[in-house]
Backbone as a ProteinNet text record, in pm:
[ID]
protein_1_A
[PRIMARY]
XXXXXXXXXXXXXXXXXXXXXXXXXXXXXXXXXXXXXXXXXXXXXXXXXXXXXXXXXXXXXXXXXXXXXXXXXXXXXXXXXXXXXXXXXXXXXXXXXXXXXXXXXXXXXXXXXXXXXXXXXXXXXXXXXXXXX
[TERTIARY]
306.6	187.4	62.7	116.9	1.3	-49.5	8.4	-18.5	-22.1	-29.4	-47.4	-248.5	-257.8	-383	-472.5	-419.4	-503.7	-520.2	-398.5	-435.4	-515.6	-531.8	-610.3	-793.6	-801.1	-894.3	-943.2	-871.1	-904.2	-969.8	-842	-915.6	-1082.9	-1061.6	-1233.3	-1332.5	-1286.6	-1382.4	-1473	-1287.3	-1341.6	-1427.5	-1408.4	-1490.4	-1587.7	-1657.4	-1820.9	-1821.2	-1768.8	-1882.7	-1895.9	-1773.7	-1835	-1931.3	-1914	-2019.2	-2168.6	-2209.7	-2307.6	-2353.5	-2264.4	-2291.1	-2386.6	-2293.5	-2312.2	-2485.1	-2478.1	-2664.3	-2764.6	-2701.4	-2780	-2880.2	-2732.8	-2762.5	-2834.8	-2793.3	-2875	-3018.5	-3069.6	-3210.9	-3308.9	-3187.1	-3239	-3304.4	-3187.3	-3172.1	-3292.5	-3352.3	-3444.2	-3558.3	-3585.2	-3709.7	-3728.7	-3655.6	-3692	-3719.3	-3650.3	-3700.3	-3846.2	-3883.7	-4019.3	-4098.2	-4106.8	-4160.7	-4163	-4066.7	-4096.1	-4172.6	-4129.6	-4231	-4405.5	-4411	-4550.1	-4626.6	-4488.8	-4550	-4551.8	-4455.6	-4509.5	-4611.5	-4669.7	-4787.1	-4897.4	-4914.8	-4980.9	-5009.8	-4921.3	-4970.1	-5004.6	-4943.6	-4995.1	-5153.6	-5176.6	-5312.3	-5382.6	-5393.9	-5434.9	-5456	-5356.2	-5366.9	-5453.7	-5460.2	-5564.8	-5679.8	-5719.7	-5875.3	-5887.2	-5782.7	-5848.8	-5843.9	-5838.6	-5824.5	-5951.7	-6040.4	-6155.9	-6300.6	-6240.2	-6326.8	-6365.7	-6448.2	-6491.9	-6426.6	-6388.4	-6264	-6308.5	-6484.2	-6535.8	-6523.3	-6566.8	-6465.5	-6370.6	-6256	-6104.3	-6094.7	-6147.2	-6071.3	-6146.2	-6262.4	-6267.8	-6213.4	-6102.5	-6034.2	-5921.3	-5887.7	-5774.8	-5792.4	-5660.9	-5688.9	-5717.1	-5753	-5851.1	-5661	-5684.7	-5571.2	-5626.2	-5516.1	-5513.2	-5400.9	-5468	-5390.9	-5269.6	-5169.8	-5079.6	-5075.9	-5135.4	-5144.1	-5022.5	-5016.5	-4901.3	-4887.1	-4788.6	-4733.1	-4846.1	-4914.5	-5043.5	-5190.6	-5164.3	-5294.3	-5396.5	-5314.6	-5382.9	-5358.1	-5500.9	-5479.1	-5393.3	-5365.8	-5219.4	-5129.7	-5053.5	-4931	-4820.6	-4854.3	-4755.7	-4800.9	-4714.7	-4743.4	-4696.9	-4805.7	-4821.9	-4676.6	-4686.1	-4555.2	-4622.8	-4546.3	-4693.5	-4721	-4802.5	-4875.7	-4979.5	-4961.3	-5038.2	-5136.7	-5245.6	-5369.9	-5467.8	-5493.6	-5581.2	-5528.6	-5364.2	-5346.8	-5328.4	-5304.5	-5299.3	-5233.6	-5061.4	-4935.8	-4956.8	-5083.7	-5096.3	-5167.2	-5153.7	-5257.7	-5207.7	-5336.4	-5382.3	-5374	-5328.3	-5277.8	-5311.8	-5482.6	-5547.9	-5535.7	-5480	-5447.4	-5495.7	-5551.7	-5563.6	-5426.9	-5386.3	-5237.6	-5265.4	-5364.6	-5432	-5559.8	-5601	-5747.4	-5760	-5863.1	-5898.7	-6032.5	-6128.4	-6296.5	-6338.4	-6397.8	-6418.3	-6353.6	-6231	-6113.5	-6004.7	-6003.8	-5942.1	-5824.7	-5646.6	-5551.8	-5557.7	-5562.4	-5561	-5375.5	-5333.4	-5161.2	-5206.8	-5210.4	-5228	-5108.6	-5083.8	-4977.6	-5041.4	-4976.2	-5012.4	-4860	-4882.7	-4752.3	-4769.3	-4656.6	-4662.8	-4539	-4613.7	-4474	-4486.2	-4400.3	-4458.6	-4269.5	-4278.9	-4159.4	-4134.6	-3994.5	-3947.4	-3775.3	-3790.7	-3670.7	-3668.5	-3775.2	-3719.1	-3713.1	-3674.6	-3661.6	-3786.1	-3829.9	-3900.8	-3884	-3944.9	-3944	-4052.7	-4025.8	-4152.4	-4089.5	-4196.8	-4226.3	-4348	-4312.9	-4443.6	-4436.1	-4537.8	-4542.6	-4650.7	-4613.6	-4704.1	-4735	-4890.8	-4932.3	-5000.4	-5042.5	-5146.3	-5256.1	-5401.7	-5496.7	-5592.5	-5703.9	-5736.1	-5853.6	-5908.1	-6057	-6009.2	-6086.6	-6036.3	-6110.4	-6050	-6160.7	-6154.9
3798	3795.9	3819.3	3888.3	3952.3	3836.2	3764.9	3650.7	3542.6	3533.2	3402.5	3428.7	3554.2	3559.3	3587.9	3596.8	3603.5	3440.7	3352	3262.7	3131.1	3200.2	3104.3	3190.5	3312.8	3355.2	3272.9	3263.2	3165.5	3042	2993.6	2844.1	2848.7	2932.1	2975.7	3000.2	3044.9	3095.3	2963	2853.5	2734	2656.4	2640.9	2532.3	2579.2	2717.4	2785.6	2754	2776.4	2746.7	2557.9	2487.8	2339.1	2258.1	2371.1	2357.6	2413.7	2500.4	2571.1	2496.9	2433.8	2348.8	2228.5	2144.6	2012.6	2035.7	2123.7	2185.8	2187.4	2237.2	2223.8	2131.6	2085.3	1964.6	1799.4	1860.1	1771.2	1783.9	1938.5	1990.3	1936.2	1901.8	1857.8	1743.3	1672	1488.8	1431.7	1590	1550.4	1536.5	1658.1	1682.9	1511	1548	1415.9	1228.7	1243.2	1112.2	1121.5	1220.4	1226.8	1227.2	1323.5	1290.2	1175.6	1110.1	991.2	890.2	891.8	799.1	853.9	966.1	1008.5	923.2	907	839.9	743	648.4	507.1	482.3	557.1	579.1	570.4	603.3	722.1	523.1	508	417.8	263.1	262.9	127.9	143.5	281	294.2	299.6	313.4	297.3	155.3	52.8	-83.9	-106.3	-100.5	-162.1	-116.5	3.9	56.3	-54.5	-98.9	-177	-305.7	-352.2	-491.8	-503.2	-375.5	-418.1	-400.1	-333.3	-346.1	-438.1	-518.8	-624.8	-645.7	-782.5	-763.5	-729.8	-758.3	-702.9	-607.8	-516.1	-359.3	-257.3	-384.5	-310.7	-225.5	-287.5	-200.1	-76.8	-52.6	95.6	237.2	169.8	217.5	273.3	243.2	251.7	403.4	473.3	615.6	684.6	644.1	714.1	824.6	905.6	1010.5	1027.1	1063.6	1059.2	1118.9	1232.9	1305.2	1233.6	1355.3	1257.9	1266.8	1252.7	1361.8	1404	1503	1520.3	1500.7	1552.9	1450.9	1476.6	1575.8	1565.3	1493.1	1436.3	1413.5	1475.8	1601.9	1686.4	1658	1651.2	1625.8	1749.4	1673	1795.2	1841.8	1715.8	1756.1	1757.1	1686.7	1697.6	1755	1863	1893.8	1839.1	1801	1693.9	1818.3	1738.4	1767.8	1869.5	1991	2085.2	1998.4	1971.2	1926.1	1845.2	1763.7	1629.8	1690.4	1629.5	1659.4	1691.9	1557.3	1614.1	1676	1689.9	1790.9	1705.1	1571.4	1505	1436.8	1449.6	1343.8	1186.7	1147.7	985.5	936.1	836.1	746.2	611.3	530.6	412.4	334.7	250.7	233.9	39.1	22.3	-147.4	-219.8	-308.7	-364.7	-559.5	-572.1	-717.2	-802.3	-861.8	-949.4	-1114.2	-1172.5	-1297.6	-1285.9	-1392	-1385.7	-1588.9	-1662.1	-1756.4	-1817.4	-1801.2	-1795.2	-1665.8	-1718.6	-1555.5	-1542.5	-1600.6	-1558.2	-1496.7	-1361.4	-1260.2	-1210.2	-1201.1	-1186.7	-1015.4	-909.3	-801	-722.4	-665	-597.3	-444.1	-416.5	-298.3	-178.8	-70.8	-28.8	127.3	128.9	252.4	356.3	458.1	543.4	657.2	774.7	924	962.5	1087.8	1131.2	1313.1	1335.7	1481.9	1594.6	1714.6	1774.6	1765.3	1769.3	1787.8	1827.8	2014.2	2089	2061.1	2137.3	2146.1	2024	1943.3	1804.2	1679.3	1615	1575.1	1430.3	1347.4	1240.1	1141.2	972.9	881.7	815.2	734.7	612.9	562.7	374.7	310.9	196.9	93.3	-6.2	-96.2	-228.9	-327.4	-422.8	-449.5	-574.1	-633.1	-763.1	-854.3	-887	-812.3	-907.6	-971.6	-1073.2	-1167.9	-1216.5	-1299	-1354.1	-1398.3	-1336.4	-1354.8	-1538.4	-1623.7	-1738.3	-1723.6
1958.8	2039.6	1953.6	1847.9	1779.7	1733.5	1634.8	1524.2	1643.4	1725.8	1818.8	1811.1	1892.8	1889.3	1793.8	1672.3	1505	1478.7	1498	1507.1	1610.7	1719.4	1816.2	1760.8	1689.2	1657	1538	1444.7	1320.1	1394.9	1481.5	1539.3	1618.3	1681	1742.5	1674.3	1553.6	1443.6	1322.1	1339	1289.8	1365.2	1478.1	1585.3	1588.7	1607.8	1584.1	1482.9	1370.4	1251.6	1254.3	1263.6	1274.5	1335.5	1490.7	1536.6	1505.5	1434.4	1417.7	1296.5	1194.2	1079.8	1130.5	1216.7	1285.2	1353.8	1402.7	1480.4	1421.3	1267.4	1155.1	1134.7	1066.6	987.2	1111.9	1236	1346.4	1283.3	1308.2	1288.4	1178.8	1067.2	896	949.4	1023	997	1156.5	1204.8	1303.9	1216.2	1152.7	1087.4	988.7	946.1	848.8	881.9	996	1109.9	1165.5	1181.6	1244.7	1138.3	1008.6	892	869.2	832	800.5	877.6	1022.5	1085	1078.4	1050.5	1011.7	928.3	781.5	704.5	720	835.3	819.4	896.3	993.4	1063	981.7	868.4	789.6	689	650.6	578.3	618	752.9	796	874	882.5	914.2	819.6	697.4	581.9	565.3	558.5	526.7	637.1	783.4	870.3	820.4	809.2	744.1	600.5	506.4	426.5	424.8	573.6	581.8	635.8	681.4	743.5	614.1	486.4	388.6	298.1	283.9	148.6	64.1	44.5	-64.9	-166	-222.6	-309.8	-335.6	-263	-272.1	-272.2	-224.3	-226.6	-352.2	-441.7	-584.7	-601.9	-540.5	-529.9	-453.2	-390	-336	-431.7	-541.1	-650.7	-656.2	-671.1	-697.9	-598.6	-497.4	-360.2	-325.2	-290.5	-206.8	-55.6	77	207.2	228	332.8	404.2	522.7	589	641	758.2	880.2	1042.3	1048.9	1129.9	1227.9	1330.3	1422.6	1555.1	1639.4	1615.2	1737.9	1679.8	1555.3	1477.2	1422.4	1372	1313.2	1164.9	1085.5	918.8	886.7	760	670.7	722.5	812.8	872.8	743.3	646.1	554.3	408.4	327.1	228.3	124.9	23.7	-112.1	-221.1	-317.9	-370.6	-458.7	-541.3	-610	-703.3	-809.8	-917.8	-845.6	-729.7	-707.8	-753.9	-808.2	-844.9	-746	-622.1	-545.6	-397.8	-455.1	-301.8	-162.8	-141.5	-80.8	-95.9	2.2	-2.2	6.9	17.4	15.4	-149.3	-150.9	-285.1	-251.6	-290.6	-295.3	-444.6	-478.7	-603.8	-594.3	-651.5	-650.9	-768.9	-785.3	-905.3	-855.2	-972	-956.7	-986	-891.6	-867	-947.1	-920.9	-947.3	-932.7	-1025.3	-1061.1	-1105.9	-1019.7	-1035.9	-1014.8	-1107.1	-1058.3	-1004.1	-899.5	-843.7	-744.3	-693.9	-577.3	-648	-575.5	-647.4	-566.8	-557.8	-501.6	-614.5	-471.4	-536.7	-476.2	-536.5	-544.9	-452.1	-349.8	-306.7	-278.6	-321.3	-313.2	-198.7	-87.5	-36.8	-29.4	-99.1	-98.9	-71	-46.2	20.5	-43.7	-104.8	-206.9	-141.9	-22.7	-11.7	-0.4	52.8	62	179.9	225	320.4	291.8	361.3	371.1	206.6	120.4	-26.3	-99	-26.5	-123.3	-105.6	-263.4	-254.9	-213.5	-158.7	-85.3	-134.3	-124.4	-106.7	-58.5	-6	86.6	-17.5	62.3	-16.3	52.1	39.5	116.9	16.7	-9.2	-143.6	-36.5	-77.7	4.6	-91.1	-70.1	-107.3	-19.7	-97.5	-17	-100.2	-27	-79.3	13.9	-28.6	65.4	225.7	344	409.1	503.7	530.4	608.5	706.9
[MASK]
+++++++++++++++++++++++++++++++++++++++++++++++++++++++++++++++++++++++++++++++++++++++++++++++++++++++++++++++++++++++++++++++++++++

């Protein structure tokens, strides 16, 4: 009787912790779905703001850093990785792609390199823009 119920105790003891593991690791694999859609939020709103700027001026955008909202749209929902320089999980990265006269195909790279649960993460997204008719 004794060892019957030491062992239905072991078994109870395993199913809480698998279960308490499994809850976990739900919690990890939530956080990081919503992060991430932050960031794809985060950077396709970026590309619309520079589809409405001069192509003449896209390339001063190169280098530019952007914050990441969070789920209520509050800036600095996400924290930049430590070193970034200006402290801001986004950058803008303008490179001339083609060049013919003065019509200019520029390489735009918008990316987010920030932490989440300890580990560091990016996302990025490459476009091409160009004179618009």
């Amino acid at each position: 009787m004794l060892l019957e119920l030491m062992f239905a105790a072991v078994i109870a003891l395993v199913v809480v912790g698998a279960a308490v593991s499994a809850l976990a690791r739900q919690g990890s694999h939530q956080r990081v779905n919503l992060e991430t859609t932050l960031v794809t939020n985060a950077i396709a709103d970026v590309f619309a703001r520079l589809r409405t700027v001069p192509i003449g001026s896209l390339h001063t955008f190169d280098g530019i850093g952007f914050p990441v909202a969070d789920h209520l749209g509050r800036p600095n929902g996400l924290a930049a990785v430590p070193g970034d320089l200006d402290g801001l999980p986004g950058h803008i990265a303008v490179s001339t792609a083609l060049s013919s006269g003065s019509a200019v195909l520029y390489r735009v790279e918008v990316s987010v390199d920030w932490l989440c649960a300890g580990t560091r993460r990016h996302e990025s997204i490459v476009g091409e823009m160009g004179e618009r008719k």
